[in-house]
Backbone as CSV, one residue per row, in Angstrom:
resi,resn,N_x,N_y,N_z,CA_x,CA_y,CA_z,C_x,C_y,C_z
1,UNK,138.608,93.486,96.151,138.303,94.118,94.865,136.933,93.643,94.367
2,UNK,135.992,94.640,94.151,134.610,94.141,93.729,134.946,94.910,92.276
3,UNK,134.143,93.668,91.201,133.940,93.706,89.974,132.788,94.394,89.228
4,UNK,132.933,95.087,88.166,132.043,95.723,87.756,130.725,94.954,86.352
5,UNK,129.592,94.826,86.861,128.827,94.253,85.542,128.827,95.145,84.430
6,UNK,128.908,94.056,83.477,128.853,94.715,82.281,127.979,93.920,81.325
7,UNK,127.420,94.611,80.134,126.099,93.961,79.575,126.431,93.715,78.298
8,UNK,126.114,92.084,78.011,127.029,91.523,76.938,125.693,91.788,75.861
9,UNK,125.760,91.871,74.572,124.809,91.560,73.333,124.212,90.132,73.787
10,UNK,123.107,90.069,73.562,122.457,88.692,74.114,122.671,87.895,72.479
11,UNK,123.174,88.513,71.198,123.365,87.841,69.542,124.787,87.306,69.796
12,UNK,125.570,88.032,71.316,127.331,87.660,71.121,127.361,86.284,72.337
13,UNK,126.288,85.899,73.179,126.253,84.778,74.025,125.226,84.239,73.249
14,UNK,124.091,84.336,72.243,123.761,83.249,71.797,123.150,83.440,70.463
15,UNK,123.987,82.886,69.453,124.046,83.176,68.100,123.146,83.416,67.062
16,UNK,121.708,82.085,68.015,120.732,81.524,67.231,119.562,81.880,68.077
17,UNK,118.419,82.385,68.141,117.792,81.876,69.100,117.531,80.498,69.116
18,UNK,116.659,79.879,68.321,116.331,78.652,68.669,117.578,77.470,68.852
19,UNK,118.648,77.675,67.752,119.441,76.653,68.180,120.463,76.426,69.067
20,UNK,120.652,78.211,69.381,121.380,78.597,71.112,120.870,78.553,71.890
21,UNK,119.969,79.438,72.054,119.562,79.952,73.351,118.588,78.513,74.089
22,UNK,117.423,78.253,72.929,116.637,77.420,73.441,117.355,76.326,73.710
23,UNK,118.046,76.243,72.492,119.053,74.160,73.471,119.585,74.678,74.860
24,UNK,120.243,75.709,75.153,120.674,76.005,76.694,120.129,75.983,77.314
25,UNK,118.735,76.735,76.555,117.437,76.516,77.918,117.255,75.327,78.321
26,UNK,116.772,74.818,77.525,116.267,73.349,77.595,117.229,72.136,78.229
27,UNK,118.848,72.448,78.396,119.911,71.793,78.997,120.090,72.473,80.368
28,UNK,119.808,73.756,80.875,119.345,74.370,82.009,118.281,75.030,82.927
29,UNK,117.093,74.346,82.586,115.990,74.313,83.302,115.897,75.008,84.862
30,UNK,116.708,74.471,85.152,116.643,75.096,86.767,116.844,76.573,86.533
31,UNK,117.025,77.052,85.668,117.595,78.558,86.010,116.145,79.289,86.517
32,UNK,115.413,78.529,85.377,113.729,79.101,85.593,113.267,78.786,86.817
33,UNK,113.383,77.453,87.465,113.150,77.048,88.529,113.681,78.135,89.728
34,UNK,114.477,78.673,89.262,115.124,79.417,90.743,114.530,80.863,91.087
35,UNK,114.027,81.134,89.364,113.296,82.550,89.321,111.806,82.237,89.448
36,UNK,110.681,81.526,89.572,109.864,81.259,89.372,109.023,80.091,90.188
37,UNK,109.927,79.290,90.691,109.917,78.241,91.694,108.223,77.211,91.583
38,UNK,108.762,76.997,90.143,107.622,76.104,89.615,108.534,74.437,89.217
39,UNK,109.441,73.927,89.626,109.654,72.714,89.925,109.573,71.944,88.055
40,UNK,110.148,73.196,87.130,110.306,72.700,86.176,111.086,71.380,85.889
41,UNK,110.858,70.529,84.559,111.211,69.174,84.812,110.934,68.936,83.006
42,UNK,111.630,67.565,82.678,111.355,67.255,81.066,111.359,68.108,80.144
43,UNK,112.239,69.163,79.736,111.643,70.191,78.583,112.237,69.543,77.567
44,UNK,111.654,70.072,76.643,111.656,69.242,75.215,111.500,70.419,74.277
45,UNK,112.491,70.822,73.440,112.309,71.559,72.373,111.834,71.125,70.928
46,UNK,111.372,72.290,70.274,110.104,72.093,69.401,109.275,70.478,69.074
47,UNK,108.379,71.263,70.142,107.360,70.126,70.267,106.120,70.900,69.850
48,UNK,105.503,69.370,68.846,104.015,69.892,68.170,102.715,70.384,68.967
49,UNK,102.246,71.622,68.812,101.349,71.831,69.379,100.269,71.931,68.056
50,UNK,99.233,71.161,67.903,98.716,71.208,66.650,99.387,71.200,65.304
51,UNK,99.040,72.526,64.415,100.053,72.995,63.558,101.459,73.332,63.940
52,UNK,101.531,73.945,64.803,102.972,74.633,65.549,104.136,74.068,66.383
53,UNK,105.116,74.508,66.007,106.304,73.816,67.044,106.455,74.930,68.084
54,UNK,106.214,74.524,69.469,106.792,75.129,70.726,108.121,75.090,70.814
55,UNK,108.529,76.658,71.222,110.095,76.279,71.611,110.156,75.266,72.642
56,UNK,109.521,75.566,73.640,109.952,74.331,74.652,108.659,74.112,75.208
57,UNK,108.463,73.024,76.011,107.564,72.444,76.626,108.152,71.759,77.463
58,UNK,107.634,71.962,79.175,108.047,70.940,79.971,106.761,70.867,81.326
59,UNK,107.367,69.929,82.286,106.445,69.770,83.062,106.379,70.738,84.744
60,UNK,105.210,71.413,85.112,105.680,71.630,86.730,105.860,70.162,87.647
61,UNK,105.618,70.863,88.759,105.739,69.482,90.039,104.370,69.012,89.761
62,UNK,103.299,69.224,89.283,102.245,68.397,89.382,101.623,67.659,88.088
63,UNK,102.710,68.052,87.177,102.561,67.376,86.257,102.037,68.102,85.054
64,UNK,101.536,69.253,85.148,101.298,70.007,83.599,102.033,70.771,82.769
65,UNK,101.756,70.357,81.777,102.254,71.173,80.283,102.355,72.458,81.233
66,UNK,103.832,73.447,80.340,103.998,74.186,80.747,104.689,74.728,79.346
67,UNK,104.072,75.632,78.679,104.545,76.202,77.548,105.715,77.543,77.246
68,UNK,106.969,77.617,76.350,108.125,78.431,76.842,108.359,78.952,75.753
69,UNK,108.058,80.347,75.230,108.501,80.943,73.942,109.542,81.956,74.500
70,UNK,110.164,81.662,73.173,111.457,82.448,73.548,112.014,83.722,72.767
71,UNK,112.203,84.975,72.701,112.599,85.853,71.824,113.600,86.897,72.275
72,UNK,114.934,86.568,71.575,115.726,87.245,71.793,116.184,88.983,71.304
73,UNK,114.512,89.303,71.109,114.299,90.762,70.297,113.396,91.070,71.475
74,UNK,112.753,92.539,71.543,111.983,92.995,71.602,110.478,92.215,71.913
75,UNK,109.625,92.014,72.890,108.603,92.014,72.792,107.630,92.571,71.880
76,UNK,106.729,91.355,70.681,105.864,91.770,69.837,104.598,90.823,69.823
77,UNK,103.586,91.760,69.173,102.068,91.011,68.896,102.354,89.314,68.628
78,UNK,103.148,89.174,67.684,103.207,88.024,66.921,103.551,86.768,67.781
79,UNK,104.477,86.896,68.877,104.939,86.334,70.137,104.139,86.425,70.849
80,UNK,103.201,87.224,71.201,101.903,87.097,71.837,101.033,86.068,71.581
81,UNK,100.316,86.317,70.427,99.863,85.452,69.526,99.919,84.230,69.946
82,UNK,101.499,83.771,69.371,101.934,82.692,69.442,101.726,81.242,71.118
83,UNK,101.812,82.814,72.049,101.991,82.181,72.795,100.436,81.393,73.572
84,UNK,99.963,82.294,73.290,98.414,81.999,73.970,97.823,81.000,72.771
85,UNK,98.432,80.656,71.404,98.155,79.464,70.682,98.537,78.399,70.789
86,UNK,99.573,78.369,71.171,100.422,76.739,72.012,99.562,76.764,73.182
87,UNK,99.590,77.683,73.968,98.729,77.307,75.320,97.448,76.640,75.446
88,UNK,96.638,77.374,74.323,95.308,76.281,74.148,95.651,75.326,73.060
89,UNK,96.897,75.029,72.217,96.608,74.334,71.254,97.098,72.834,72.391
90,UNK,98.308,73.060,73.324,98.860,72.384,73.950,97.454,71.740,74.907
91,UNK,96.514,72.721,75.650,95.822,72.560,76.240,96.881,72.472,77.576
92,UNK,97.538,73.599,78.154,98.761,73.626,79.118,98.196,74.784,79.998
93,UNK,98.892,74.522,81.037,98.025,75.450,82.535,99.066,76.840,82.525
94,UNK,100.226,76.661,81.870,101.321,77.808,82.412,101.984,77.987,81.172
95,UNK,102.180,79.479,80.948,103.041,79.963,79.518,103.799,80.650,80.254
96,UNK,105.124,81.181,79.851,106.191,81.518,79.772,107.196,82.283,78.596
97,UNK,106.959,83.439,78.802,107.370,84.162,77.583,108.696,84.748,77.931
98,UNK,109.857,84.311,77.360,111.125,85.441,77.550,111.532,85.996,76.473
99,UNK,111.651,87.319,77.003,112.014,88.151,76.012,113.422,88.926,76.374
100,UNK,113.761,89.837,75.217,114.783,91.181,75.788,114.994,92.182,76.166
101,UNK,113.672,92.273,75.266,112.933,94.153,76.073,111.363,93.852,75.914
102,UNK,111.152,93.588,77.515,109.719,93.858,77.333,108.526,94.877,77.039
103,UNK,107.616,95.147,76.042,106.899,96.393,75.867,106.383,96.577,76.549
104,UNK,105.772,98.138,76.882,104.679,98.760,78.349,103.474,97.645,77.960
105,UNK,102.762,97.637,76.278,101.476,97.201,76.401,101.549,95.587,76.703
106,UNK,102.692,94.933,76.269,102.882,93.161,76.250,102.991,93.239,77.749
107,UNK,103.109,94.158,78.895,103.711,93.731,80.302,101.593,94.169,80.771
108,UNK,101.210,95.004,80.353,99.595,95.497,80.327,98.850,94.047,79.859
109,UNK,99.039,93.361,78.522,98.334,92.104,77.980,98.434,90.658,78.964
110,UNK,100.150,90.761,79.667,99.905,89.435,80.502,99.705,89.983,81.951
111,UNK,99.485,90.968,82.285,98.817,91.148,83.681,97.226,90.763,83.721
112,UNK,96.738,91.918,82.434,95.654,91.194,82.315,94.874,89.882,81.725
113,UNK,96.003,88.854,80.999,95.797,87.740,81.013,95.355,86.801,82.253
114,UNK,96.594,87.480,83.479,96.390,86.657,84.402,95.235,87.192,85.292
115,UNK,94.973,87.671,85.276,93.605,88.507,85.852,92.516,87.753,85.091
116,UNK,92.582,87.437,83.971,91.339,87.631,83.390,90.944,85.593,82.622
117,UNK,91.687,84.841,82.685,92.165,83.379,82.455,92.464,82.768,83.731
118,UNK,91.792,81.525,83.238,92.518,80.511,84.548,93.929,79.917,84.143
119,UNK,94.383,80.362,83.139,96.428,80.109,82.863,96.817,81.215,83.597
120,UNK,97.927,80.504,84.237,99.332,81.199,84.847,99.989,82.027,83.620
121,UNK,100.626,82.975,83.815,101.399,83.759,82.417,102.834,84.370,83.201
122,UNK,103.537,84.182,82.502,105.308,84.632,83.283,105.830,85.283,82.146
123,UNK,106.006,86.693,82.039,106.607,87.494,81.200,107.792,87.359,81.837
124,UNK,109.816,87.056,81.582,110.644,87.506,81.815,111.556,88.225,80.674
125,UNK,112.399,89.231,81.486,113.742,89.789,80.329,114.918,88.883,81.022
126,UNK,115.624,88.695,79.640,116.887,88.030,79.551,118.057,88.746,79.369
127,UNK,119.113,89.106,79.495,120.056,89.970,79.754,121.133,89.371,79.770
128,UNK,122.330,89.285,78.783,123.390,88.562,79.004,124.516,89.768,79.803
129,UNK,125.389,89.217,80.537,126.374,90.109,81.633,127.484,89.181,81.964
130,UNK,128.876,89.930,82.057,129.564,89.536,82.795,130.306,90.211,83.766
131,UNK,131.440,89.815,84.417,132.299,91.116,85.274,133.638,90.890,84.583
132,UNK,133.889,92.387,83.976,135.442,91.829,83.858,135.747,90.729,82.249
133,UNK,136.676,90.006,82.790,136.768,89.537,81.761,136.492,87.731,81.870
134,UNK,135.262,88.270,82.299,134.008,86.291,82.602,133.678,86.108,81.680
135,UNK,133.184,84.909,81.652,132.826,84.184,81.158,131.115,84.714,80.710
136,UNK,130.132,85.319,79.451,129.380,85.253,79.988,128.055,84.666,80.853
137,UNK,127.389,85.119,81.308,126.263,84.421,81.965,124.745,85.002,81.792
138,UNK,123.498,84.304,82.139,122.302,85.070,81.410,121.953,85.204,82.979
139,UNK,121.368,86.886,82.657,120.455,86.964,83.839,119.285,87.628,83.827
140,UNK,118.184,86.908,84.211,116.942,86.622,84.186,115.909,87.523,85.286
141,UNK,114.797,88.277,84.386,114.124,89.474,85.753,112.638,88.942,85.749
142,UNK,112.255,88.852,86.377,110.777,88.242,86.612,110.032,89.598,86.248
143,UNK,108.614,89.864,85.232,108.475,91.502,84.837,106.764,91.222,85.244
144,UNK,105.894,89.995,85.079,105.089,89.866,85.290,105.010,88.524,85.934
145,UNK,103.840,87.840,86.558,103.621,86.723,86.957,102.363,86.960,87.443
146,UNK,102.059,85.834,87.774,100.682,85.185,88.595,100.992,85.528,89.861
147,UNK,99.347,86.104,90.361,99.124,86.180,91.747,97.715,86.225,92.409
148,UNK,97.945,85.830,93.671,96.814,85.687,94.487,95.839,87.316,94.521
149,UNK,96.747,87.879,94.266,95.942,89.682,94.220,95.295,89.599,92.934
150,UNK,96.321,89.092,91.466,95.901,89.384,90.340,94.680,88.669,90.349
151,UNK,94.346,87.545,90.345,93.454,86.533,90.254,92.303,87.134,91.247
152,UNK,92.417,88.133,91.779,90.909,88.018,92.819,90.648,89.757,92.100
153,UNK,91.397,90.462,91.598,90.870,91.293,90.798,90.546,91.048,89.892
154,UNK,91.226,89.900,89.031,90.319,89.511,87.642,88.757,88.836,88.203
155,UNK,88.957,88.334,89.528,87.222,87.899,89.606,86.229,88.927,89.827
156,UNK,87.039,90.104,90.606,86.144,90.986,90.861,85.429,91.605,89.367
157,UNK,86.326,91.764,88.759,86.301,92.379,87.438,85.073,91.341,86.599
158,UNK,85.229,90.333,86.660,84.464,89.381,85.645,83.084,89.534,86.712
159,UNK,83.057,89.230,87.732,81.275,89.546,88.654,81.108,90.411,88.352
160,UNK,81.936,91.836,87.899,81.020,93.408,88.073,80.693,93.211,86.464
161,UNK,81.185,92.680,85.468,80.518,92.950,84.312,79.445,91.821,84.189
162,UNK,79.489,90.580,84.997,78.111,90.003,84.699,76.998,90.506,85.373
163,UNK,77.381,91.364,86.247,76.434,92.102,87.432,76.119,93.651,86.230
164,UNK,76.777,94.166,85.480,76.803,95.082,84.319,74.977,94.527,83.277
165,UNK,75.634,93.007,83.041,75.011,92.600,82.188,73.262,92.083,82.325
166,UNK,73.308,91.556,83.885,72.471,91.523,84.476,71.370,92.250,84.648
167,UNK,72.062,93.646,84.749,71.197,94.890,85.184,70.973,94.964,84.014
168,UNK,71.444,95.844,82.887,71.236,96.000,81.741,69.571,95.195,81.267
169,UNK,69.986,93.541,81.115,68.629,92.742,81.042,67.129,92.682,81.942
170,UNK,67.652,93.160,82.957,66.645,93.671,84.067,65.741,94.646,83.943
171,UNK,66.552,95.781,83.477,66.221,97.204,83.156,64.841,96.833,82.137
172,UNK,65.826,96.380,80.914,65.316,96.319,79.770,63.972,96.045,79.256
173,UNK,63.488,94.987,80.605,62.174,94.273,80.596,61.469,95.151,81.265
174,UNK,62.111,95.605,82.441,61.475,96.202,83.389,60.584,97.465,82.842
175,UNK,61.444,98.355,81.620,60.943,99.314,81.457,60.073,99.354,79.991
176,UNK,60.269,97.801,79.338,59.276,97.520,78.009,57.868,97.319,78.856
177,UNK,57.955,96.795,79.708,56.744,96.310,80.802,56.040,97.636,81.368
178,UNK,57.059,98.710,81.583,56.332,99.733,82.772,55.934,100.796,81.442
179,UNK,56.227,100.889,80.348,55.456,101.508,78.868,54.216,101.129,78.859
180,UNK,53.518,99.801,79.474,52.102,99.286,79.099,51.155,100.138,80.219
181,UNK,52.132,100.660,81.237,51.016,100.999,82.192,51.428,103.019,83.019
182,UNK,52.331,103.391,82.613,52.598,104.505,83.074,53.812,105.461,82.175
183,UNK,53.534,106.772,81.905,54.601,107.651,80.502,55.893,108.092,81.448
184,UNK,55.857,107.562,82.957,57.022,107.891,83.614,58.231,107.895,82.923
185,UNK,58.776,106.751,83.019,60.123,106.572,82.606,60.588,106.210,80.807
186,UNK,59.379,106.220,80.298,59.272,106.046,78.877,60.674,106.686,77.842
187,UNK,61.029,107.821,78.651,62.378,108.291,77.659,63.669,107.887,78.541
188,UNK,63.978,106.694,79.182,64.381,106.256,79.541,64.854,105.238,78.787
189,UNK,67.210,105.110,78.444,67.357,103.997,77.896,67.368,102.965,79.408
190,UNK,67.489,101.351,79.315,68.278,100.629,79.994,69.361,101.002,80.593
191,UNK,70.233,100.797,81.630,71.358,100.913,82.215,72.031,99.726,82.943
192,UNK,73.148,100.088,83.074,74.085,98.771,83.428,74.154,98.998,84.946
193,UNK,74.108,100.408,85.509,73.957,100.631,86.859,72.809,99.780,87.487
194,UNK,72.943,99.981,88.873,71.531,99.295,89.926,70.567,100.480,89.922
195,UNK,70.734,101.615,89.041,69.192,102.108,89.245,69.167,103.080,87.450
196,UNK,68.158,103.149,87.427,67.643,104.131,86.086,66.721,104.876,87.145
197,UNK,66.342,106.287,86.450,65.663,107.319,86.812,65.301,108.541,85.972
198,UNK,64.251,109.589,86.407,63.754,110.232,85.537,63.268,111.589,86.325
199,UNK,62.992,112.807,85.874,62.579,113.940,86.822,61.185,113.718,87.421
200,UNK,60.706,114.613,88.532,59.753,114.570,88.938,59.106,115.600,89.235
201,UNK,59.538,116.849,88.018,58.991,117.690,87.598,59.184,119.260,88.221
202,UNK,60.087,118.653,88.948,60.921,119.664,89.923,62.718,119.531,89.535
203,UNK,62.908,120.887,89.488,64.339,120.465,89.857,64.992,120.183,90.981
204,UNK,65.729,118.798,90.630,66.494,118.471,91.807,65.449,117.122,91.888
205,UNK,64.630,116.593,91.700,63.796,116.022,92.218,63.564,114.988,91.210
206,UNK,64.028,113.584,91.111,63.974,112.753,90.422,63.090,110.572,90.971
207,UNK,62.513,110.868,90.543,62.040,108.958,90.600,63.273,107.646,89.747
208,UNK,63.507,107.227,91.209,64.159,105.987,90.747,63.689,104.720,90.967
209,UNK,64.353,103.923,90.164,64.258,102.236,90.022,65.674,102.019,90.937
210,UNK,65.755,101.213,91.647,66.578,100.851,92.718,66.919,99.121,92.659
211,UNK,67.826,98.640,92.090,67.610,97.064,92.261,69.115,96.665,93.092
212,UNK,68.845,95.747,94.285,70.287,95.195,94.944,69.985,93.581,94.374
213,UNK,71.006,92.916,95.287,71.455,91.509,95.032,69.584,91.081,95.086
214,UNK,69.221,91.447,96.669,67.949,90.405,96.859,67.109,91.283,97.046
215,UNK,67.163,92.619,96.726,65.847,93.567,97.237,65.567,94.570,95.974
216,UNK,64.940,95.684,96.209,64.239,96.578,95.432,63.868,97.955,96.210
217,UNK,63.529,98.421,95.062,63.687,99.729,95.730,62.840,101.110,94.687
218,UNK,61.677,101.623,95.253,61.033,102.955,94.539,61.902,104.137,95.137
219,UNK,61.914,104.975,94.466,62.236,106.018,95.694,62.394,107.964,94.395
220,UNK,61.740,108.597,95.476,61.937,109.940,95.137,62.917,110.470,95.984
221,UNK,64.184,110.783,95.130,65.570,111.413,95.604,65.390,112.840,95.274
222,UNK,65.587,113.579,96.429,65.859,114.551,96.442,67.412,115.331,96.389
223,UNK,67.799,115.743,95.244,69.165,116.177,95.256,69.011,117.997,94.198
224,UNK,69.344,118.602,94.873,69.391,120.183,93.835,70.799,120.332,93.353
225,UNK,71.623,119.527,94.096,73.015,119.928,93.260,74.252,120.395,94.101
226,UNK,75.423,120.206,93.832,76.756,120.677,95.056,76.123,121.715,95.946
227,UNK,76.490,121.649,97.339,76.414,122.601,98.273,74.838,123.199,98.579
228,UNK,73.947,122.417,97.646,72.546,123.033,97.957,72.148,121.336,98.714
229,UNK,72.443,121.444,100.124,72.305,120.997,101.359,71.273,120.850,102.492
230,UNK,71.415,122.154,102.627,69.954,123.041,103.291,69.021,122.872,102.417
231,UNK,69.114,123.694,101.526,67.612,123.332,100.471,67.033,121.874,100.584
232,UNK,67.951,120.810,100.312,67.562,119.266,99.950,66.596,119.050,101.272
233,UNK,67.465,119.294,102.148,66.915,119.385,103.591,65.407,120.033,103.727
234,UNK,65.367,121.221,103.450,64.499,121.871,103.534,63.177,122.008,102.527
235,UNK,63.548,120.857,101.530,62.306,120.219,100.440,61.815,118.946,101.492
236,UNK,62.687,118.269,101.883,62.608,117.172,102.302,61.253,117.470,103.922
237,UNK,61.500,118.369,104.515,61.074,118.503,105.549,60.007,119.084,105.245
238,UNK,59.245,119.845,104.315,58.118,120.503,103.484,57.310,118.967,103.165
239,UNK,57.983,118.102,102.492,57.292,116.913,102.230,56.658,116.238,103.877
240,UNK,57.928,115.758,104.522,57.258,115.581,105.143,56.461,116.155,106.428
241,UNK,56.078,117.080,106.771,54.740,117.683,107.317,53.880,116.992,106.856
242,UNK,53.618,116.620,105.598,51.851,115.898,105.476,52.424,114.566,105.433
243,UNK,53.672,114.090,105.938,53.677,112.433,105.804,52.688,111.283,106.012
244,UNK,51.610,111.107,106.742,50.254,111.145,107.821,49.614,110.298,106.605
245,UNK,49.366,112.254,105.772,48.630,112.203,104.639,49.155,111.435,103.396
246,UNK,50.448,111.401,103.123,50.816,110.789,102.317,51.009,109.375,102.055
247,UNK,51.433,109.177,103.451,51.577,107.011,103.880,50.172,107.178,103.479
248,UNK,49.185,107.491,103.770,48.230,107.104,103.836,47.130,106.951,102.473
249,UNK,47.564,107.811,101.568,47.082,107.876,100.533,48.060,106.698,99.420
250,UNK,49.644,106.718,99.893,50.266,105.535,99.298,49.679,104.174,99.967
251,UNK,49.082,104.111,101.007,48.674,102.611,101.246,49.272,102.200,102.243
252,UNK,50.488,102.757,102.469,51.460,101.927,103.636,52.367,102.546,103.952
253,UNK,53.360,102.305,104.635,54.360,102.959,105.406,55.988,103.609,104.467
254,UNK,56.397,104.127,104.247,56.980,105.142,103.612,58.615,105.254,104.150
255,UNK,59.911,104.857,103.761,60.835,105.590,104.760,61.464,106.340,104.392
256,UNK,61.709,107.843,104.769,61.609,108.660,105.419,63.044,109.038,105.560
257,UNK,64.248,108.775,104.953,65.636,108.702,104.784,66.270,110.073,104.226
258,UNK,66.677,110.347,105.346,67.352,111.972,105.790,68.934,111.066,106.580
259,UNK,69.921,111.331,105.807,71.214,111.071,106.544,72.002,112.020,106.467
260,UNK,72.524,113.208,107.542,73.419,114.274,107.453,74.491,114.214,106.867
261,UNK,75.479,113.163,106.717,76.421,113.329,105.773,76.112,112.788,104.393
262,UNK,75.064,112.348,103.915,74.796,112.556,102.974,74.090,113.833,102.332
263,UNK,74.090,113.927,100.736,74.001,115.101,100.185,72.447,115.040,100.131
264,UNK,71.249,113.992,99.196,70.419,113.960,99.146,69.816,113.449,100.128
265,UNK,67.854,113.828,99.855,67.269,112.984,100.587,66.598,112.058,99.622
266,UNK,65.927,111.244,100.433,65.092,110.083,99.732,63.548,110.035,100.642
267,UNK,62.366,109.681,99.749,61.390,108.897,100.179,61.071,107.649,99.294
268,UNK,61.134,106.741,100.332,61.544,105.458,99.199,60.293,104.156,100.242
269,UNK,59.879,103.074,99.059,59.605,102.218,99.056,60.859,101.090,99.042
270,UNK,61.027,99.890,99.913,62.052,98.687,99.901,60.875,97.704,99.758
271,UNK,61.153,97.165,98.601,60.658,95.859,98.322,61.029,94.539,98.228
272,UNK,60.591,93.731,98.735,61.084,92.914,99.483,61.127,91.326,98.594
273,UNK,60.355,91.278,97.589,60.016,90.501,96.821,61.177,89.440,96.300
274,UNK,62.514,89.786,95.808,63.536,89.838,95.617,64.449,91.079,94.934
275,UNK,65.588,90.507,94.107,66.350,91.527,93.519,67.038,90.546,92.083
276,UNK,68.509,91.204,91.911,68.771,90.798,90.731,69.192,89.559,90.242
277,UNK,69.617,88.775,91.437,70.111,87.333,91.503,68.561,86.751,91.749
278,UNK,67.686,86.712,92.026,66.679,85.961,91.694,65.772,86.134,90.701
279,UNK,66.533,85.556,89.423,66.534,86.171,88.213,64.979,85.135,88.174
280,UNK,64.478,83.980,88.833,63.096,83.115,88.566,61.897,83.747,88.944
281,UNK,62.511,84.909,89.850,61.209,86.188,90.244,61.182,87.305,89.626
282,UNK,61.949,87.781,88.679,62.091,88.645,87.957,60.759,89.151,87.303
283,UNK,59.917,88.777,86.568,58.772,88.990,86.278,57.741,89.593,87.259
284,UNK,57.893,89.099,88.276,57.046,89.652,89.628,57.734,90.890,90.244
285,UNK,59.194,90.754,90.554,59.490,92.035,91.130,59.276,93.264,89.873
286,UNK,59.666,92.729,88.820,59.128,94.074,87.681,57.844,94.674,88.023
287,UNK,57.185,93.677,87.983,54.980,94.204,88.194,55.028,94.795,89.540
288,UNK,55.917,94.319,90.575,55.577,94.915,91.933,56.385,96.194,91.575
289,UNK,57.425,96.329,91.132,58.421,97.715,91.455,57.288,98.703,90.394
290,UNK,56.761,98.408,89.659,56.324,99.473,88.302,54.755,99.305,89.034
291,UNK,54.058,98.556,89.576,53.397,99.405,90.600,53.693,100.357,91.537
292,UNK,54.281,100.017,92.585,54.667,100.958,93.379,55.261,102.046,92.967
293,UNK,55.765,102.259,92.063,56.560,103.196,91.446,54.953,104.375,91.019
294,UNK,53.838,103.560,90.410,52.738,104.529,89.983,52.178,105.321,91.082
295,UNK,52.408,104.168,92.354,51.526,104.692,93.320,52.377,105.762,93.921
296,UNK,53.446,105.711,93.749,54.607,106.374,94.493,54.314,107.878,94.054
297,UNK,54.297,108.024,92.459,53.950,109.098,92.349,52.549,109.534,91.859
298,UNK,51.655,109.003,91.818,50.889,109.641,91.999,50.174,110.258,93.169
299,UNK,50.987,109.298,94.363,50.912,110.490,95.621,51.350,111.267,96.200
300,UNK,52.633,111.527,95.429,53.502,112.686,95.676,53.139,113.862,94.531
301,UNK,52.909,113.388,93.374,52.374,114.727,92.591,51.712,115.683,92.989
302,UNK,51.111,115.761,93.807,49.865,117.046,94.157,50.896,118.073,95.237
303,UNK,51.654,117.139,96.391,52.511,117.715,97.324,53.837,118.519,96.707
304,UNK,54.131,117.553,95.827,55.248,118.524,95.085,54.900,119.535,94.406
305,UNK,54.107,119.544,93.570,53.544,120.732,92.724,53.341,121.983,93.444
306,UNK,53.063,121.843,94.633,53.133,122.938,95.535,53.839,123.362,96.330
307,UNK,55.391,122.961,96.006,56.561,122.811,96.451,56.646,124.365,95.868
308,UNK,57.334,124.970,96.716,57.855,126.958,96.332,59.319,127.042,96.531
309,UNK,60.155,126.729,95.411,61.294,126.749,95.479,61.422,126.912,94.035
């Protein structure tokens, strides 16, 4: 004969929160241990964290504060709050929030806690059940936690916005600087992308700023727009016929970047000077890119203008 679960009021197994539920907690520790397998140890109910009493506080296997709020309602702001204030007030590596019904956005706030903090965060629901006519018992669902995935998307996430921020400051100089010497890119804001750009008096036909980790980059992209393929192609190959003439009037060698599964073409300068992580050359790759950039077009202006499309 197999027994059927049934789902007790978590107010009819524990009366109080703090003076039920948490003294049980705190007299059965391992339960967490078995869901979570953090080698809980010492918990101690309401303990001072600054101003505030923690429901519980105890230790992992290596010895740190490990902070435990408890709410036998609904997941809310205020329990949020709370919890990430013991955590730094405690100065503790791991929080622990149980609740009864966890919300979509509170299960959204500690994913991206743990993504985005060097604290561990453990959202669980608590659920009282028995079979029949048992005794009841609490049972416990793991809804969020720490992980080796979460943690390397929160890094990815934190490099792409300092790499955001980077560019942005790059731009910014780059193009207060290239106002003193050419009306190119002048209606041009800053951007957080690796390139800003501007027309080149053609449609389809635009001058960019190009910046990677350690390099640089001029370049006239040729793009007319979805499915105009052939055309891009067929601007691209008009240009170069006088290539000869053109390296030659730019000063130096030119490449020449036609890739079939790509949509556009490019004639581009790579500069070699550095890029955005050598933020102590920054001043120099600006003066070199906003040269080349003048020379770039002022030796393509005459060839394009006589572009028949």
């Amino acid at each position: 004969m197999i027994g059927k679960i049934q789902r007790v009021p978590l107010r009819e197994v524990w009366k109080h929160e703090a003076h039920s539920f948490t003294r049980w907690l705190e007299e059965n520790i391992d339960i967490l241990n078995d869901i979570l397998d953090l080698n809980l140890s010492n918990p101690e109910r309401e303990k001072i964290a600054g101003d505030f009493n923690v429901d519980l506080v105890a230790e992992d296997g290596s010895g740190n504060l490990v902070i435990i709020e408890n709410q036998l309602e609904k997941s809310d702001h205020d329990h949020l709050g709370k919890l990430i204030t013991y955590l730094t007030a405690a100065n503790a590596k791991i929080a622990i929030w149980i609740v009864a019904t966890p919300r979509p956005e509170h299960i959204q706030a500690i994913t991206w806690l743990n993504e985005s903090t060097a604290a561990d965060f453990y959202l669980l629901k608590i659920e009282g059940i028995q079979i029949e006519q048992s005794p009841p018992a609490p049972l416990l669902t793991l809804i969020v936690g720490p992980s080796e995935v979460g943690k390397e998307v929160g890094k990815q996430k934190q490099e792409r916005a300092e790499r955001y921020t980077l560019r942005k400051k790059f731009w910014t100089e780059l193009l207060e600087k290239a106002k003193q010497k050419t009306k190119l890119h002048t209606s041009i804001s800053p951007s957080e992308y690796n390139w800003v750009g501007t027309g080149a008096g053609k449609q389809g036909l635009s001058y960019y700023y190009i910046i990677r980790q350690h390099e640089t980059e001029v370049t006239l992209a040729i793009d007319r727009g979805k499915d105009m393929d052939e055309e891009n192609l067929k601007i691209f190959e008009e240009l170069k016929k006088s290539k000869d003439a053109i390296e030659s009037s730019f000063g130096e060698h030119l490449d020449w970047d036609y890739v079939p599964s790509r949509r556009s073409c490019r004639i581009k300068k790579i500069i070699s000077v550095g890029g955005l992580r050598d933020d102590e050359k920054w001043s120099k790759i600006q003066e070199t890119m906003i040269d080349d950039m003048i020379r770039l077009e002022k030796t393509l202006k005459p060839y394009i203008a006589k572009l028949d499309f």
